[in-house]
DSSP file (Angstrom, degrees, kcal/mol; ACC not computed):
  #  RESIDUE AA STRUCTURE BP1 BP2  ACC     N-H-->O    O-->H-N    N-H-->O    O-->H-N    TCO  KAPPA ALPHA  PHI   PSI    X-CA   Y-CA   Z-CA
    1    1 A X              0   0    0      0, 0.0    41,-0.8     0, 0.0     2,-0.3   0.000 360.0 360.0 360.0 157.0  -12.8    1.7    1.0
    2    2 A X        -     0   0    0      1,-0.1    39,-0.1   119,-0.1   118,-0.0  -0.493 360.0-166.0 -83.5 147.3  -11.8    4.2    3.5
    3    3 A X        -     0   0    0     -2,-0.3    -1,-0.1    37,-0.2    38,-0.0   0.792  43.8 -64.1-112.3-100.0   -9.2    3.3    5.2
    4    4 A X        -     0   0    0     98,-0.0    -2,-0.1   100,-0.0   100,-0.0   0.144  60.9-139.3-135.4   7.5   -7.3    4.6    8.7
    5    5 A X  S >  S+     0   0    0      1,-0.1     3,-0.6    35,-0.1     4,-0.1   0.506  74.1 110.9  53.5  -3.2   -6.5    8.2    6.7
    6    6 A X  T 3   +     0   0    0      1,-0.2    12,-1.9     2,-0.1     3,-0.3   0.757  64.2  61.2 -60.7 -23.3   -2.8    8.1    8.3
    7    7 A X  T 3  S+     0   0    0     10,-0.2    12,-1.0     1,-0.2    13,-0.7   0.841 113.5  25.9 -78.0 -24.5   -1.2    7.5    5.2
    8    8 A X  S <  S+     0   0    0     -3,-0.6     2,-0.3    10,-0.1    -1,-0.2  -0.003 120.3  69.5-112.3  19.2   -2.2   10.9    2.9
    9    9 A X  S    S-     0   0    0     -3,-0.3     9,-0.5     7,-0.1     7,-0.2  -0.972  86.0-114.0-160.9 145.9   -2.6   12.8    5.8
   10   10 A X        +     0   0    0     -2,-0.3     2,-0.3     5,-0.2     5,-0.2   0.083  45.7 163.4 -69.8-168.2   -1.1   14.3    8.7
   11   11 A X        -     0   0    0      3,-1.5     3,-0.2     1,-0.1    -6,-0.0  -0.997  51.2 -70.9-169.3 171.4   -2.2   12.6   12.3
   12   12 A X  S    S+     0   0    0     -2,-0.3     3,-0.1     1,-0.2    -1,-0.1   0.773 128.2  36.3 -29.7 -42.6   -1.1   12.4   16.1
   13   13 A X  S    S+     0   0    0      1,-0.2     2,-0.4    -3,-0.0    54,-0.2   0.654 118.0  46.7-107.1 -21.9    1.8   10.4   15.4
   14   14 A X        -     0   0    0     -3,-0.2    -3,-1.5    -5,-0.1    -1,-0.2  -0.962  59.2-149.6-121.6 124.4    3.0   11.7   12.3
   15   15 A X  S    S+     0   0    0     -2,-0.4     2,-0.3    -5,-0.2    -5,-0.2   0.525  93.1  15.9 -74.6 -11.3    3.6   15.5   11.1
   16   16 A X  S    S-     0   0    0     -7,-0.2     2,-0.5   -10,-0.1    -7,-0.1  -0.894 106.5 -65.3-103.7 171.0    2.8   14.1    7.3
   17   17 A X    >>  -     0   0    0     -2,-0.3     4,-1.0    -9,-0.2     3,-0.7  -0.327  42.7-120.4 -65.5 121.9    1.3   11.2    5.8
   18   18 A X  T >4 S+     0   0    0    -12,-1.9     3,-0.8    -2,-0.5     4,-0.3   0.498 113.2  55.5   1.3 -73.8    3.0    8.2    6.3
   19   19 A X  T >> S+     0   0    0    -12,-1.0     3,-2.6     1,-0.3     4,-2.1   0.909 107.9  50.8 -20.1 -82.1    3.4    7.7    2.6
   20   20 A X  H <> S+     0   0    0    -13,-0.7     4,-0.7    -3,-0.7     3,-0.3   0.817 108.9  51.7 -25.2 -53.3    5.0   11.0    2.4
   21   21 A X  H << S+     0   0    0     -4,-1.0    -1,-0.3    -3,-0.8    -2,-0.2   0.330 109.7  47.5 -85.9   9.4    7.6   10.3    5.2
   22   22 A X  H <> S+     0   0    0     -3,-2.6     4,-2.5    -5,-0.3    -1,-0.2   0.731  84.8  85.7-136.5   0.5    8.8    7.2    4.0
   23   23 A X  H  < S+     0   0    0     -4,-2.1     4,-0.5    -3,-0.3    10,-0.2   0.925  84.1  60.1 -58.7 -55.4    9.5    7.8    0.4
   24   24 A X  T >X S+     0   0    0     -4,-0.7     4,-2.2     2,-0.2     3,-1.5   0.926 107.7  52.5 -30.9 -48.6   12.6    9.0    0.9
   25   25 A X  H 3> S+     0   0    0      1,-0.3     4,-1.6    -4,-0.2    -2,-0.2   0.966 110.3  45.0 -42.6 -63.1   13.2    5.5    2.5
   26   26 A X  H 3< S+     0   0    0     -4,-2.5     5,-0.3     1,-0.2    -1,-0.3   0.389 104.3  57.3 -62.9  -0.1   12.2    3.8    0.0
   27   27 A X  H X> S+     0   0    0     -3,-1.5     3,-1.9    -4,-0.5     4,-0.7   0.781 105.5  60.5-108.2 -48.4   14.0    5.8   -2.6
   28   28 A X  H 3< S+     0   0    0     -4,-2.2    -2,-0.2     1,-0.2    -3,-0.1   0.879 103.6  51.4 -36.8 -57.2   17.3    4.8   -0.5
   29   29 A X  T 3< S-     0   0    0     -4,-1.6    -1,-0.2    -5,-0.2    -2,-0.1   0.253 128.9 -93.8 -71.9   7.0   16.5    1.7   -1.1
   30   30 A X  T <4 S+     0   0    0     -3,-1.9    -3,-0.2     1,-0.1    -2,-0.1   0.971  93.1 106.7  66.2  53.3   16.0    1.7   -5.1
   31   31 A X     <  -     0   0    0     -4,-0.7     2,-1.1    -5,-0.3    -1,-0.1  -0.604  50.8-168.0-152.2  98.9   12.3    2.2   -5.1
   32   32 A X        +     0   0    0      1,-0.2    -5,-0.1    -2,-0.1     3,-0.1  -0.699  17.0 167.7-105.3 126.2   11.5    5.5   -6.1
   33   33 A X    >   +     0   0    0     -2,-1.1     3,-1.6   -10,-0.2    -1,-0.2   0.529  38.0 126.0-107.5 -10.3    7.6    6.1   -5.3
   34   34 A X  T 3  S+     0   0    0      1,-0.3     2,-0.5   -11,-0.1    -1,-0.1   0.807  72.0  35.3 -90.7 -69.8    8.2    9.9   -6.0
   35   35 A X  T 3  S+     0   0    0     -3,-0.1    -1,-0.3     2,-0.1     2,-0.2   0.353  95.9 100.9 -85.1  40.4    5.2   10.5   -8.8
   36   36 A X  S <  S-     0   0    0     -3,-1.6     2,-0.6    -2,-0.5    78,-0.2  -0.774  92.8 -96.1 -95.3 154.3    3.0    8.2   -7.2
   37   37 A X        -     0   0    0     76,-2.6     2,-2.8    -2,-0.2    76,-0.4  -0.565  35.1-119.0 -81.1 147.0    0.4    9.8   -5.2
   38   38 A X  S    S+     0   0    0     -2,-0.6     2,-0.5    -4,-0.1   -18,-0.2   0.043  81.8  53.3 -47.4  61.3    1.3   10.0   -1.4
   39   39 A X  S    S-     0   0    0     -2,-2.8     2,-0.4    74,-0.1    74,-0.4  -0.971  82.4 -89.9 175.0 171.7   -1.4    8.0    0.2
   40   40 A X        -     0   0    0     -2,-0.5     2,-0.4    72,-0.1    72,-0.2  -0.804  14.7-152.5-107.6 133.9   -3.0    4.8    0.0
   41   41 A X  E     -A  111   0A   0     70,-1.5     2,-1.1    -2,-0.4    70,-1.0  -0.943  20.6-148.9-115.2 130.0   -5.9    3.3   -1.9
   42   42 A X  E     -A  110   0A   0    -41,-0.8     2,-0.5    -2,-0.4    68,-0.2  -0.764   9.4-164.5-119.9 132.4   -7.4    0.6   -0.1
   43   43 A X  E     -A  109   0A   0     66,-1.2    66,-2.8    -2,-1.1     2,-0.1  -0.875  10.0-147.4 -89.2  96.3   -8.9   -2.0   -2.3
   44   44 A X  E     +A  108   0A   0     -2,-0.5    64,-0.2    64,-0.2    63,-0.0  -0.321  19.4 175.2 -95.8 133.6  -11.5   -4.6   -0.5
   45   45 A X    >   +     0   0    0     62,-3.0     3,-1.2     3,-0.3    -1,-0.1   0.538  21.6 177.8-108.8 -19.9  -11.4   -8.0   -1.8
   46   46 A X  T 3   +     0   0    0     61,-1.1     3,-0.1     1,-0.3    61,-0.0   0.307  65.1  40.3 -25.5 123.8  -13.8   -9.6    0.7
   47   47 A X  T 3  S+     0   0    0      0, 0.0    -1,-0.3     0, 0.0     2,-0.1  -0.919 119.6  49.9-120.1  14.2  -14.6  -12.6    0.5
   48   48 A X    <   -     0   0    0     -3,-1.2    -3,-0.3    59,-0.2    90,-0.2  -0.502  64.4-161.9-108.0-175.8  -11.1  -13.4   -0.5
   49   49 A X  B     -E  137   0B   0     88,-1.8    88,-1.8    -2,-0.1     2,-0.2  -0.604  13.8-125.4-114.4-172.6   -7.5  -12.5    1.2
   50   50 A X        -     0   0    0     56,-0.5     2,-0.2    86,-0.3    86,-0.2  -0.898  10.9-158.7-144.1 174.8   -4.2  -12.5    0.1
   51   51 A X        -     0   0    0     -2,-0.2     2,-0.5    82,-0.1    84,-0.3  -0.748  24.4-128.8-148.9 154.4   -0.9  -13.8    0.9
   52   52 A X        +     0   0    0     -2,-0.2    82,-0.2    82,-0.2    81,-0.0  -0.998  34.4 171.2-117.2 118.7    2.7  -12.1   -0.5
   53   53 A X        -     0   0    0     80,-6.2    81,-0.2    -2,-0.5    -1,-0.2   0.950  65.2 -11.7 -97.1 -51.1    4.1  -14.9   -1.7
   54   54 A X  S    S-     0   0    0     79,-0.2    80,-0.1    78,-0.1    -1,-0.1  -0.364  78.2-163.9-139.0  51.8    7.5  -13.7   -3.8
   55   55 A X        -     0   0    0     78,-0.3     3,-0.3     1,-0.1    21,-0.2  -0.009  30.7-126.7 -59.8 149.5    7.3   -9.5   -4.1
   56   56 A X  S    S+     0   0    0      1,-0.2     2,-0.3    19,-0.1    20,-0.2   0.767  95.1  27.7 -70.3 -15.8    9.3   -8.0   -6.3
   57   57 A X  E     +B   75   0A   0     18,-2.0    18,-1.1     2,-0.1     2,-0.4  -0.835  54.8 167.7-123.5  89.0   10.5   -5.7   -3.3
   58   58 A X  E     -B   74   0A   0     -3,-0.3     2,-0.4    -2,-0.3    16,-0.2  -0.869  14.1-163.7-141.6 130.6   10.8   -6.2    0.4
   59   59 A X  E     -B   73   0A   0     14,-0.8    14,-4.2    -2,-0.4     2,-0.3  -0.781  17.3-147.0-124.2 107.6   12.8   -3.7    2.7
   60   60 A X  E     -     0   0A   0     -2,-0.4    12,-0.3    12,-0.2    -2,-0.0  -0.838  66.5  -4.4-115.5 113.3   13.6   -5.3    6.1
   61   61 A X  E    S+     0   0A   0     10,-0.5     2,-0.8    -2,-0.3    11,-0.2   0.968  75.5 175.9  66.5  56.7   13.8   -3.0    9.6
   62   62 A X  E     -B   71   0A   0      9,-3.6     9,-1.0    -3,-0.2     2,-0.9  -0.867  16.7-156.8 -97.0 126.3   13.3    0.7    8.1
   63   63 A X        +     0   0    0     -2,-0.8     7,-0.1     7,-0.2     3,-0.1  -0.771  32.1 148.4-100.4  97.3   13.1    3.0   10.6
   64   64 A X        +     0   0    0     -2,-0.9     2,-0.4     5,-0.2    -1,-0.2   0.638  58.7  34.9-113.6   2.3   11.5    5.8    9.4
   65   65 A X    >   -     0   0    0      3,-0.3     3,-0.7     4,-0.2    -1,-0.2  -0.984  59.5-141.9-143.8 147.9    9.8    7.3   12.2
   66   66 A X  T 3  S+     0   0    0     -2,-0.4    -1,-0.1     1,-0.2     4,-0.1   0.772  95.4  79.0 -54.2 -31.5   10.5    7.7   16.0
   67   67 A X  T 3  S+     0   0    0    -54,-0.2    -1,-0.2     2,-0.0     2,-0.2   0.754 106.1  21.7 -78.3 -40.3    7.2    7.2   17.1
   68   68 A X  S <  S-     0   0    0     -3,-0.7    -3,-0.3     1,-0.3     3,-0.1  -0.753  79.3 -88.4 -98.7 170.5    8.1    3.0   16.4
   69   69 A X  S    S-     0   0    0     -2,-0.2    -1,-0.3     1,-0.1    -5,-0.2   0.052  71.7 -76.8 -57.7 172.2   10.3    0.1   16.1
   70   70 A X        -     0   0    0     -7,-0.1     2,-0.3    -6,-0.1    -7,-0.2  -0.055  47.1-141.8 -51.8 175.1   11.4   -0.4   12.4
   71   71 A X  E     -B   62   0A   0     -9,-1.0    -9,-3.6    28,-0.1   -10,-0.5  -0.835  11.3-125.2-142.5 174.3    8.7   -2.0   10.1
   72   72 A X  E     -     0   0A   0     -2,-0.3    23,-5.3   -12,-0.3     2,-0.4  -0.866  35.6-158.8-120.4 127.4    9.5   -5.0    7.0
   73   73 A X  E     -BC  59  94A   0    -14,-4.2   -14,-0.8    -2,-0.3     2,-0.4  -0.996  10.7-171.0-112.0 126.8    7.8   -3.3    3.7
   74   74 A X  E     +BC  58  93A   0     19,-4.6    19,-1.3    -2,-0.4     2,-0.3  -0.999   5.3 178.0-118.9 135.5    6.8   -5.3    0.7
   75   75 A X  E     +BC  57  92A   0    -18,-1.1   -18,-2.0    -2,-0.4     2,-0.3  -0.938   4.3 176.9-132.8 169.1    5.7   -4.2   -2.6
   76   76 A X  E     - C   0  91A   0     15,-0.8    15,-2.0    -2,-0.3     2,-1.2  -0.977  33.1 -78.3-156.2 123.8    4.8   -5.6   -5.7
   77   77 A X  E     + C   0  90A   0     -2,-0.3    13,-0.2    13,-0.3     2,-0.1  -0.240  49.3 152.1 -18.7  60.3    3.5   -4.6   -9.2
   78   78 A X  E     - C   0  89A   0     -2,-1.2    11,-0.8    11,-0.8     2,-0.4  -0.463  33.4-138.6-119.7-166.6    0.4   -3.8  -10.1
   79   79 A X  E     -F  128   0C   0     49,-0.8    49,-1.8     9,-0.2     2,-0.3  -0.985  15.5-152.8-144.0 125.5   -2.5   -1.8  -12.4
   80   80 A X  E     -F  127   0C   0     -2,-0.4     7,-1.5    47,-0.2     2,-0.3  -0.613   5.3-161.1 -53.6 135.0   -5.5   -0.1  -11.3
   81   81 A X  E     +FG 126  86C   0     45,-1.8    45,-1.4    -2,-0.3     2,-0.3  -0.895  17.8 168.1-116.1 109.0   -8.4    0.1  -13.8
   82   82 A X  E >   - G   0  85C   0      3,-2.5     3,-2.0    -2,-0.3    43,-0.1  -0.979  66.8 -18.0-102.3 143.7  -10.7    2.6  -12.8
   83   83 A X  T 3  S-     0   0    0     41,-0.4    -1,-0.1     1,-0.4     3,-0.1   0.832 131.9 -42.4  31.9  57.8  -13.6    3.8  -15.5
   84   84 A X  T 3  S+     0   0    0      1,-0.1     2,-0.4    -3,-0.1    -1,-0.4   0.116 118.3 103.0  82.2 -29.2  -11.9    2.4  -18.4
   85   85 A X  E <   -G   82   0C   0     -3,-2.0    -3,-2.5     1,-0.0     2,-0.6  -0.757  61.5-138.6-110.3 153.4   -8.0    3.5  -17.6
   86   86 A X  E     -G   81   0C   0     -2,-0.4    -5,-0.2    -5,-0.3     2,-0.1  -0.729  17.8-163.4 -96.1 122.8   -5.7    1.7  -16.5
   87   87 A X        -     0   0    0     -7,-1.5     2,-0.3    -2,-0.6    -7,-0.1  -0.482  24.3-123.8-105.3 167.9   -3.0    3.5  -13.4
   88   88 A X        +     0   0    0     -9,-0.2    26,-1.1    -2,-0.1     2,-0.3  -0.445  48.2 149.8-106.8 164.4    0.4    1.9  -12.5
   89   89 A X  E     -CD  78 113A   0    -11,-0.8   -11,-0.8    -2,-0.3     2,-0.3  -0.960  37.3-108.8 169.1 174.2    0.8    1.1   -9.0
   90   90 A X  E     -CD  77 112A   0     22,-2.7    22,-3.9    -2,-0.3     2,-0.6  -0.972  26.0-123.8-126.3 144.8    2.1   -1.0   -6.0
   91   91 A X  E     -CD  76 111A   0    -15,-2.0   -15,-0.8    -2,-0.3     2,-0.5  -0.775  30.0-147.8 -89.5 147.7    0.9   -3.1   -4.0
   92   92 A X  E     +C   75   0A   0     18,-1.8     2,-0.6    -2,-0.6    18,-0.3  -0.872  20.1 179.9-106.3 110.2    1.8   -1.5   -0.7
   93   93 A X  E     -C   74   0A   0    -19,-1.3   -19,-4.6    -2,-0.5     2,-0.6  -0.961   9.6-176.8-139.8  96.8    2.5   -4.6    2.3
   94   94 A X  E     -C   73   0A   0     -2,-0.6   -21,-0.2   -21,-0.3     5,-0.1  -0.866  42.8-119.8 -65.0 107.3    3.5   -3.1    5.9
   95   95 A X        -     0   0    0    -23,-5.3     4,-0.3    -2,-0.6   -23,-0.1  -0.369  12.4-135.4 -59.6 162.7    4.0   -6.8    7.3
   96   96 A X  S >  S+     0   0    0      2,-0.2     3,-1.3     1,-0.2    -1,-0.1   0.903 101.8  64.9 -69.1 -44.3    1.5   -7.0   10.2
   97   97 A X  T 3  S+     0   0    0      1,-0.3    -1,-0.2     3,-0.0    -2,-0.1   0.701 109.2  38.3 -51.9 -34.9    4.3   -8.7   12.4
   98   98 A X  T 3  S+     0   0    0    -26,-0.1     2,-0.5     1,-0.1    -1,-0.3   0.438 100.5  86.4 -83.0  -9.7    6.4   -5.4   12.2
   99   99 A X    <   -     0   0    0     -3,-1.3   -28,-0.1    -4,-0.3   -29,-0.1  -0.887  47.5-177.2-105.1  90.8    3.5   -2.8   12.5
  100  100 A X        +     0   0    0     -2,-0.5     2,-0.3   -31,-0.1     3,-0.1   0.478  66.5  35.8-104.5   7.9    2.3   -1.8   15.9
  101  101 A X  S    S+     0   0    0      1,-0.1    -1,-0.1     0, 0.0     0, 0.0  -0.941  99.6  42.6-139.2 159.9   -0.5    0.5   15.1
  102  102 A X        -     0   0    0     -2,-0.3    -1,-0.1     1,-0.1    -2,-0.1   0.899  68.6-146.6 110.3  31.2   -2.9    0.5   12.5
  103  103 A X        -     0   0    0      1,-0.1     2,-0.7    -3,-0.1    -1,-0.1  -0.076  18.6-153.4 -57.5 139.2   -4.2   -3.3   12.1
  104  104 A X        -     0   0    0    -10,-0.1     4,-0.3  -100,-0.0    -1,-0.1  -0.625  18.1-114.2 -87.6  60.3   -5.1   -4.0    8.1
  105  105 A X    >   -     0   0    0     -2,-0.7     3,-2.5     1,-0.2    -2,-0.0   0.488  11.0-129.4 -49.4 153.0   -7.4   -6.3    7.2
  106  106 A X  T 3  S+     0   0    0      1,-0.3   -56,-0.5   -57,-0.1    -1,-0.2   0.351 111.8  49.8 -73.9  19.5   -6.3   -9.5    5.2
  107  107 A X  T 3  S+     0   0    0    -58,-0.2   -62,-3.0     1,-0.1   -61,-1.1   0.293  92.2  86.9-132.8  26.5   -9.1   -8.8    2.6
  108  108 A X  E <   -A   44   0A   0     -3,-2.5   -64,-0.2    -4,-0.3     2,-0.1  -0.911  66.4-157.1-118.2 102.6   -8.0   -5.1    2.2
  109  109 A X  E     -A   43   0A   0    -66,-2.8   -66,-1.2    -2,-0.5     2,-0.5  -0.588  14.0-148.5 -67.2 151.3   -4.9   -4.7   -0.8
  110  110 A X  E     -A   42   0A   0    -18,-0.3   -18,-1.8   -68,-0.2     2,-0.5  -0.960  22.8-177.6-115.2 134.6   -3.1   -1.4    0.1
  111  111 A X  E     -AD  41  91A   0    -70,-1.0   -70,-1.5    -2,-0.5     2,-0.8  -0.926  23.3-161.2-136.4 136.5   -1.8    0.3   -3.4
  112  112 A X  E     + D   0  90A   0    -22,-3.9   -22,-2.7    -2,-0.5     2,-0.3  -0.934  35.3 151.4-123.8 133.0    0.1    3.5   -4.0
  113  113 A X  E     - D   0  89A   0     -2,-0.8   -76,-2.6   -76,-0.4   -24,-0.2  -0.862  53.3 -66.1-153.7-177.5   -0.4    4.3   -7.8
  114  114 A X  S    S-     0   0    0    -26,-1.1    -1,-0.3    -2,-0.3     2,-0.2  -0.024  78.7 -66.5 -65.9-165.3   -0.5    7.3   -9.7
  115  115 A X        -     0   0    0    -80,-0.2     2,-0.5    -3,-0.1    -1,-0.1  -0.597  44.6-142.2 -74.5 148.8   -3.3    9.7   -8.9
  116  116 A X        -     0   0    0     -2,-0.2     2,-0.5    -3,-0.1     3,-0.1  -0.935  23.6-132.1-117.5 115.4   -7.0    8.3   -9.9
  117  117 A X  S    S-     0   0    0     -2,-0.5     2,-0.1     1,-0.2     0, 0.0  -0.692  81.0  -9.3 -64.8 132.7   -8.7   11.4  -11.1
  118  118 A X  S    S+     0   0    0     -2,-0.5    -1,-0.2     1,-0.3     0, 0.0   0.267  93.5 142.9  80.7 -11.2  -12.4   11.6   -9.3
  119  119 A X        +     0   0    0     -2,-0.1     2,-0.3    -3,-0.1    -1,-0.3  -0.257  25.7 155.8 -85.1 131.1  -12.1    8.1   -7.8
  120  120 A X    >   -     0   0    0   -118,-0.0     3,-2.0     0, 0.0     2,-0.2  -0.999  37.7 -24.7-160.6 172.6  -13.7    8.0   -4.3
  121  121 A X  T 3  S-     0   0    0     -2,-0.3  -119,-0.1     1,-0.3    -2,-0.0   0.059 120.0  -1.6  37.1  29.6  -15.3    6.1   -1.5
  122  122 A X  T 3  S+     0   0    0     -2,-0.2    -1,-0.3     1,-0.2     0, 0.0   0.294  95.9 137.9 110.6   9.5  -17.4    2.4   -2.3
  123  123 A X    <   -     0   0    0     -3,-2.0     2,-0.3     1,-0.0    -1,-0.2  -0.370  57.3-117.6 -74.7-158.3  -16.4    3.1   -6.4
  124  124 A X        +     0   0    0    -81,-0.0   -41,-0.4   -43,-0.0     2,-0.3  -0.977  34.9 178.4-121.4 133.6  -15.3   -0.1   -8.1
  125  125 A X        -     0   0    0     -2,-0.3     2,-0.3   -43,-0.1   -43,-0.2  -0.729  28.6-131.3-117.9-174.8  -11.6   -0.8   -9.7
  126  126 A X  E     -F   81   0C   0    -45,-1.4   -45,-1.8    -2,-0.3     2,-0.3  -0.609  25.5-150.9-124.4 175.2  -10.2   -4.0  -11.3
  127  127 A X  E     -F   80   0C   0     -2,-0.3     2,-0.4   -47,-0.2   -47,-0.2  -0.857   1.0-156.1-145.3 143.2   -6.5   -4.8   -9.6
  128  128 A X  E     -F   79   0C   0    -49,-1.8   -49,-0.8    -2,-0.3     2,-0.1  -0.909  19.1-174.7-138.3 101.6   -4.3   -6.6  -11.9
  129  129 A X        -     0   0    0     -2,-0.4     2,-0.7   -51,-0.2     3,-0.2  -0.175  32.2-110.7 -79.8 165.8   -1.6   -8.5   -9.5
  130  130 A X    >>  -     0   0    0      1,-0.2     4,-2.4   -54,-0.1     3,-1.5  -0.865  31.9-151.5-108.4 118.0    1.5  -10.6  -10.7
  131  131 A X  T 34 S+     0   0    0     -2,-0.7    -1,-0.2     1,-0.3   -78,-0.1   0.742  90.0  62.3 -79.0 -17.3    0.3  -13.6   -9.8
  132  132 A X  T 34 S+     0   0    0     -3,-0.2    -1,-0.3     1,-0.1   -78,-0.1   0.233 115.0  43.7 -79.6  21.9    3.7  -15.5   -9.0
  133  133 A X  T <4 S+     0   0    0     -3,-1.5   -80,-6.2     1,-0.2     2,-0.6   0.480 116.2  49.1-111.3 -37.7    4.0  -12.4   -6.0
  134  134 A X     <  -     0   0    0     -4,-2.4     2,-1.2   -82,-0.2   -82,-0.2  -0.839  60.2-165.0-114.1 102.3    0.1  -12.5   -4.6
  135  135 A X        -     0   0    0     -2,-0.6   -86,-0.1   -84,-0.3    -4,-0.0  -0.663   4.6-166.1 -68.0  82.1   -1.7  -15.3   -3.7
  136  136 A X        +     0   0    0     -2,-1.2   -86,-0.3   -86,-0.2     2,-0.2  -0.365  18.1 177.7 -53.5 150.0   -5.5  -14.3   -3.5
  137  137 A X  B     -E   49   0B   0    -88,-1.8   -88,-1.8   -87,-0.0     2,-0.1  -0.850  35.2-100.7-143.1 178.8   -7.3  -17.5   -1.6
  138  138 A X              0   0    0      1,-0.2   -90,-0.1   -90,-0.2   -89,-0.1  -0.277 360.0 360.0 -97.0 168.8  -11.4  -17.8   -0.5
  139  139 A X              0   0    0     -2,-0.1    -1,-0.2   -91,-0.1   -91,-0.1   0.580 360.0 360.0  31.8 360.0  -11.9  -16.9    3.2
């Protein structure tokens, strides 16, 4: 689903996409996101949410842009399937508490994974989580 386009793209508040500008951060920090593509694919779960319960990564007060305070990042392991293949990815968790613009919904996964050839708009993927990190629940 489309999402707030700030993350693959430049915007008011940032001269590249988010994504872009904080890989180097993250790289600092022994996460190298560097052939994933730069941008976010945002995966609707509705009716359920999720919870990050134990992520394999989370990166406490990075400041990587001026425009705001520092943010808390969590990611965690996962696979896209789109049209029979299966992509590598993360799930991509800006805590809410840290985030001042740019609200997420709790039934929307954010994932940065390799590039999805042809993948757009309303298709359908499968998400394959580690389930002792994500806790899916109903409502």
């Amino acid at each position: 689903m489309r999402g707030h386009r700030v993350a693959s793209q430049p915007s008011d508040h940032y001269p590249r996409g988010t994504i872009e500008m904080q890989v180097p951060f993250f790289k600092a920090l022994q996460l190298d996101l560097s052939s994933f593509y730069w941008g976010t694919l945002n995966v609707s779960i509705n009716p359920y949410t999720y919870r990050i319960r134990a992520p394999e990564h989370t990166f406490r007060k990075v400041q990587w842009a001026t425009a705001h305070p520092p943010e808390d990042f969590s990611f965690s392991r996962c696979r896209i399937t789109y049209q029979g293949i299966r992509y590598e990815g993360w799930i991509y968790y800006p805590h809410p508490e840290t985030k001042e613009r740019h609200y997420q919904d709790r039934s929307v996964i954010e994932v940065i994974a390799k590039r999805i050839p042809d993948i757009k708009y309303g298709d359908e993927v499968e998400i394959d989580v580690q389930v002792e990190e994500i806790l899916a629940r109903s409502g």
